[in-house]
N, C-alpha and C positions, 0 to 999 in steps of 0.2 A: 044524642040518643040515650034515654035512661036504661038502668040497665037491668029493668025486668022487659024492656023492646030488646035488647042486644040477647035475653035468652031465651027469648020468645023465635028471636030471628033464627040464634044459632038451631033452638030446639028443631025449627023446620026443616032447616036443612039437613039436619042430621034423621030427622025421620023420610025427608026424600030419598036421600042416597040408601037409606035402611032398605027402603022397597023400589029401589030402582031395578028395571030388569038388565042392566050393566051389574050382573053377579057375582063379578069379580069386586067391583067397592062394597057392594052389601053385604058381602063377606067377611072382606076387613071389617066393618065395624061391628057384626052382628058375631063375632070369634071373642070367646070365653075363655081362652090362654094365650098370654105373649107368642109361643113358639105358633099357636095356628095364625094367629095375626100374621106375623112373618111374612110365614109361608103365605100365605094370599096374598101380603102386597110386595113380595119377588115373584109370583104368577102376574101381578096385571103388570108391573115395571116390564118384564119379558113381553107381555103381549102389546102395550105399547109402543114396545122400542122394534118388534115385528111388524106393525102397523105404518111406523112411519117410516122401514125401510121400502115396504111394499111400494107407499108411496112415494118414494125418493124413485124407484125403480119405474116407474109408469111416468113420472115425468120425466125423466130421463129421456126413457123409450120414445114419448111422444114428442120431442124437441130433437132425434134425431130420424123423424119422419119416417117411420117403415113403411114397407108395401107391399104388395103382393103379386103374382101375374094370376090373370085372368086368361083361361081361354077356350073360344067361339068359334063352333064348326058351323059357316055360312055356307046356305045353299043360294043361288041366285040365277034367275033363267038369261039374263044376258051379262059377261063380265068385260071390264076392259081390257081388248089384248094387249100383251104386253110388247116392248118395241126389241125388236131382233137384231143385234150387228153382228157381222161377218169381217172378218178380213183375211185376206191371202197369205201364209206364211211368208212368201217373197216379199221385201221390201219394193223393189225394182225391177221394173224389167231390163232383161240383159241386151235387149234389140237398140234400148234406149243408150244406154251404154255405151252401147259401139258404135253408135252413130251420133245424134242429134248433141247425146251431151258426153261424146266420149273425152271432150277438154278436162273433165271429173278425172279420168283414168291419169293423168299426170298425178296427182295426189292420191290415186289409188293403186299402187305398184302391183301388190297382191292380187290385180284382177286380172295382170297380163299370165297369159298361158306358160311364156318361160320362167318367169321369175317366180309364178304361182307351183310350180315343179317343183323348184328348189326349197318349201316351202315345209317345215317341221309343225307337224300339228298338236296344238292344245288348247284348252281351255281360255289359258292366258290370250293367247296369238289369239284365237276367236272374239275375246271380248274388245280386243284393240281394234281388229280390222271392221268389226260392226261399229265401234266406236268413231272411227275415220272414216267410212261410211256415210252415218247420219253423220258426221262435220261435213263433210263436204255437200251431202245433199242439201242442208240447211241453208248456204248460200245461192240455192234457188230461189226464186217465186213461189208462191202456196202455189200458182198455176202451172209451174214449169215440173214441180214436186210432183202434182196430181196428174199430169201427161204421163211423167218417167212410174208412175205406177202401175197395177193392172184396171184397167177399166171396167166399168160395170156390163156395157156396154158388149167387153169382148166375154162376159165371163156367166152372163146371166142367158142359162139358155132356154128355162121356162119359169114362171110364177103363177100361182093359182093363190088363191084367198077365198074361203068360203065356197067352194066351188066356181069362183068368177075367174076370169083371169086379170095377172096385174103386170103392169110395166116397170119401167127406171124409174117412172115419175112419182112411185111409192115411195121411193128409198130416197134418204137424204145421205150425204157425205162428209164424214171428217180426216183429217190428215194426222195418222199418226204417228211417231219416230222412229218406232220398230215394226211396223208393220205395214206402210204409206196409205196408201187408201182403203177408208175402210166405212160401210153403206150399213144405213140403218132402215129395217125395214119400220115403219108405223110411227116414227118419230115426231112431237108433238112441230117440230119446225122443217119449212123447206126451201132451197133455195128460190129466191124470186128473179124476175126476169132481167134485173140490175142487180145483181148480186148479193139481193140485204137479204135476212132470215125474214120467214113471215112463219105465222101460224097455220097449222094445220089439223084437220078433226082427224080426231082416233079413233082408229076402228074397234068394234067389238065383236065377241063369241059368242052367237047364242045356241048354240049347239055344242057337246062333246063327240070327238071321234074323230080322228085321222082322215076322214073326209070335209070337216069343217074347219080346219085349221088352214096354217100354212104349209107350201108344196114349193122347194124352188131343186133346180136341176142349173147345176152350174159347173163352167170349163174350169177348172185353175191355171192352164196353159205353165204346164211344168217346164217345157222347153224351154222359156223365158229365165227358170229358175236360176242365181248366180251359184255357179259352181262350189265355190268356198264359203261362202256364209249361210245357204240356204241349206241344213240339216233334216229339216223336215217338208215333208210334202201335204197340202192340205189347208182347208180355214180353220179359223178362228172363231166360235159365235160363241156370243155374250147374249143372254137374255135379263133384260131389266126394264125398270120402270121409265117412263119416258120423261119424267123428270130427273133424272139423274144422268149421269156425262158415265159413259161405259168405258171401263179400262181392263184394255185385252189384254195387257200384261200381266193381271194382275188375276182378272179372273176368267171364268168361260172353260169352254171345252174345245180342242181339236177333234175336228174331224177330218179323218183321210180319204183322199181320193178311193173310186170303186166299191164304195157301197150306199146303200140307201141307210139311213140313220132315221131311226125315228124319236124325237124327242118330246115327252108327256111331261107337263109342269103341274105342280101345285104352287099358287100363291098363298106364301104366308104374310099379313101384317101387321107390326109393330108398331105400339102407341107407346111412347116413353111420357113418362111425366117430368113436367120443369123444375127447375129449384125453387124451395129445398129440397125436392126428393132424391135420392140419391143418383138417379141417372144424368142428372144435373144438365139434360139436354137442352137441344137448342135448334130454334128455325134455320139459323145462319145470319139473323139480324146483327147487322156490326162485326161481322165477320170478313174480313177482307178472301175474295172465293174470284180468282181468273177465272176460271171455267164457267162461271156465270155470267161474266162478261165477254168473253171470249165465244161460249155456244149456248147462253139462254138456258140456262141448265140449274137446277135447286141446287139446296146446298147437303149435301155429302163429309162424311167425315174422310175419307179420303181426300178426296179435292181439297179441302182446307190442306191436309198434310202437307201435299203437294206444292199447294200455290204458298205455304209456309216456307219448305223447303226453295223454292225459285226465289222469294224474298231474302232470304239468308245469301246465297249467292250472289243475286244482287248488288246487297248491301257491304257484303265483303269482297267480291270478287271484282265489282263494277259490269257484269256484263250476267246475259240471262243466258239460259238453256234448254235450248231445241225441246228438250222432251216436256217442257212445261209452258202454259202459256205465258206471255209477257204482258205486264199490266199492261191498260188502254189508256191510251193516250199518251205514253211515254216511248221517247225513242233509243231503246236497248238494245245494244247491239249481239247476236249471239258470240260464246266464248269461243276464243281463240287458241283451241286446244294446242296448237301445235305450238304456243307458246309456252313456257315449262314453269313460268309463275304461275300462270292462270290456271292450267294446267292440274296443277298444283292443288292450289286455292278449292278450283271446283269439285278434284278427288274426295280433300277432307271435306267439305261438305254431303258429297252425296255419298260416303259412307258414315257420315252421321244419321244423315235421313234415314239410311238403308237400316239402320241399329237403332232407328227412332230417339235420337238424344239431342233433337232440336228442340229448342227451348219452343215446342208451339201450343198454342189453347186450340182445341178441337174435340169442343164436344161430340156427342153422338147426337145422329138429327131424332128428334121426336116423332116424328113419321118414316116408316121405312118398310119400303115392299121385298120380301126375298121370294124368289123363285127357284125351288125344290124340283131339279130335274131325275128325271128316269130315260134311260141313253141305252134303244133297241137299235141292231143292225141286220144288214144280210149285204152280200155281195148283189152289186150292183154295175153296170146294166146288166142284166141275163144274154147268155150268146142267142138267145130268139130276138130277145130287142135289140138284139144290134145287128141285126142280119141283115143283109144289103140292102133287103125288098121292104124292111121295116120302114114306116114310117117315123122311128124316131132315125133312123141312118138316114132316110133320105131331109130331114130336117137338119142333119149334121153336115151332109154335101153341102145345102141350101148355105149355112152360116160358113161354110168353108173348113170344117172342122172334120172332116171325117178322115178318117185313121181305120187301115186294113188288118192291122194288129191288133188282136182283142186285148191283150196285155197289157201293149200301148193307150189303148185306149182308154182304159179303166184306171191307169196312172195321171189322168185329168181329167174325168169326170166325176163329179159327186153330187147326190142325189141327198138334200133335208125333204125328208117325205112328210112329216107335219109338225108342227109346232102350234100344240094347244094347250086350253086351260082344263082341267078335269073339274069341271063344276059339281058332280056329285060329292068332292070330296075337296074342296074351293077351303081352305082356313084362316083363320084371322084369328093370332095370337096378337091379344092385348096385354104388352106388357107392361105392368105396374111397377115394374123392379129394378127395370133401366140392364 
């Protein structure tokens, strides 16, 4: 290149940059003293070196996925109802006890009347003797387990749905270790006529109001109740989504005998997003989940906990535990508390679990329904419903249940007056943010 092209070239450019509207270089060169020069090009260095932190900052941002929640007040004329479990405080019944499996009462000293006297009460002593308890029940049958419990049968003394009426054959059944039998009302599975789960439709609310809901009236047969371990009087009801595995222990409400309860939900639902986002949730894919195999049930971040925890035990202790499923297809034997290894072994574990410092992956599921309860009472039955002439008392003779003491009687009966969804007011948080 000759070098009237090289000052031809340079001349260009230097008259671009003169009239560029980037005014910080047309400044520099259009400046008439050294010190304005300067100044103009420590103005555009600063602005540059602002420019490329901005954008150091935005890719940053963008590579560690932010998000946001989103959320949607759904109205909808028909909703899914949601599925109801109930269980009895009482583990067992005490008739069971003293008779059919009173062989149990040899490992259960505490349950005889003299040695139960002599008997200093705590905290401690409570958690043992509930602990020796379910050991010893656990050497049952699920069928011998679900006899020695309270039955549906003895306990359900009316059900309404929608204004229809319903039976047992609504409710399905799991076996719990603190609680033994315990009935799910709407539950997507139910027992079949050979024993396997099968599918079943779920019902829906197209109505609001404590007349379209559910209505049950049921005995708890406190009599039954065991003297020393049974502190409380009353069920258990868990309200959740019928894909999920309900645990009483962990959530739900008691309710006590002698009154009518009314229970109003709102459902709220939850969308998480997957990785990368920071909820980093998950279907349950590759997920090792008992409870899915065990009762046909999604996957739950709980459940994983759980069936984490029963793995740990396992794999250290050689033996599983009653209160958690055992994987399928393997033949584990339940632990042998009363031996002081294992013993042992199963304590540090399940106070690991209890402090969560098992080494487990359990993300949060990416779908998830919560149900938002509002918990109305009144004492219940009224002394006109229970008046001799009444037809709810002559329906109590009929089932064998009637009691001359209104006292009496109100310390086993309890009345879920409805259990609905509030459709005007139905929500779905979608959450972006995990």
């Amino acid at each position: 290149m000759s070098y009237c092209q090289k000052a031809s070239l340079r001349r260009i450019c230097r008259e671009t940059l003169t009239h560029t509207t980037a005014h910080g270089i047309s400044s520099i060169l259009r400046s008439k003293s050294t010190f304005q020069k300067n100044c103009w090009i420590v103005f555009v260095i600063f602005v540059i070196a602002c420019m490329l932190w901005q954008c150091s900052e935005l890719i940053i941002a963008f590579f560690q996925y932010p998000s946001q929640e989103r959320i949607t007040l759904v109205n909808n004329s028909k909703l899914k109802f949601p599925a109801v479990t109930f269980c009895n405080l009482n583990r067992v019944r005490k008739s069971l006890l003293n008779s059919k499996y009173s062989f149990l009462k040899k490992e259960l000293p505490f349950l005889d009347n003299d040695f139960g006297s002599n008997l200093t009460r705590s905290l401690e002593n409570d958690h043992e003797y509930s602990y020796s308890l379910d050991y010893a029940l656990s050497k049952l049958s699920i069928e011998n387990q679900a006899e020695a419990g309270h039955l549906l049968e003895d306990m359900l003394l009316s059900c309404k749905f929608h204004g229809s009426r319903c039976n047992k054959s609504f409710f399905s059944t799991f076996l719990h270790h603190k609680f033994g039998n315990c009935y799910t009302f709407n539950s997507l599975t139910k027992m079949g006529s050979h024993g396997q789960l099968m599918r079943r439709e779920v019902l829906n609310a197209t109505k609001a109001g404590f007349s379209y809901g559910l209505v049950l009236e049921l005995f708890i047969e406190q009599d039954e109740y065991l003297e020393l371990l049974s502190h409380e009087a009353g069920l258990r009801f868990i309200i959740h989504d019928q894909k999920d595995m309900p645990f009483p222990e962990d959530d739900g409400v008691n309710i006590p005998p002698g009154q009518e309860s009314d229970l109003a939900i709102v459902k709220v639902h939850v969308h998480r997003l997957k990785a990368p986002y920071a909820s980093k949730c998950s279907n349950g894919d590759g997920i090792q989940n008992y409870y899915r195999d065990a009762y046909k049930v999604g996957y739950t971040r709980e459940a994983c906990k759980k069936t984490c925890g029963q793995m740990h035990i396992i794999n250290n202790c050689g033996c599983g535990m009653w209160e958690f499923p055992v994987p399928k297809g393997m033949n584990v034997p339940f632990c042998n508390i009363t031996n002081k290894d294992i013993n042992r072994c199963v304590q540090i574990f399940e106070d690991m679990f209890a402090h969560d410092e098992l080494d487990c992956s359990c993300p949060l599921q990416c779908e998830e329904e919560i149900f938002e309860l509002t918990l109305s009472s009144s004492q219940w039955p009224s002394a006109v419903y229970m008046d001799e002439s009444s037809v709810f008392a002559v329906t109590l003779v009929f089932l064998g249940k009637r009691m001359s003491d209104p006292s009496v009687c109100r310390m086993n009966l309890q009345s879920l007056t409805s259990v609905i969804p509030l459709q005007d007011e139905s929500s779905v948080f979608q959450s972006l943010a995990g």
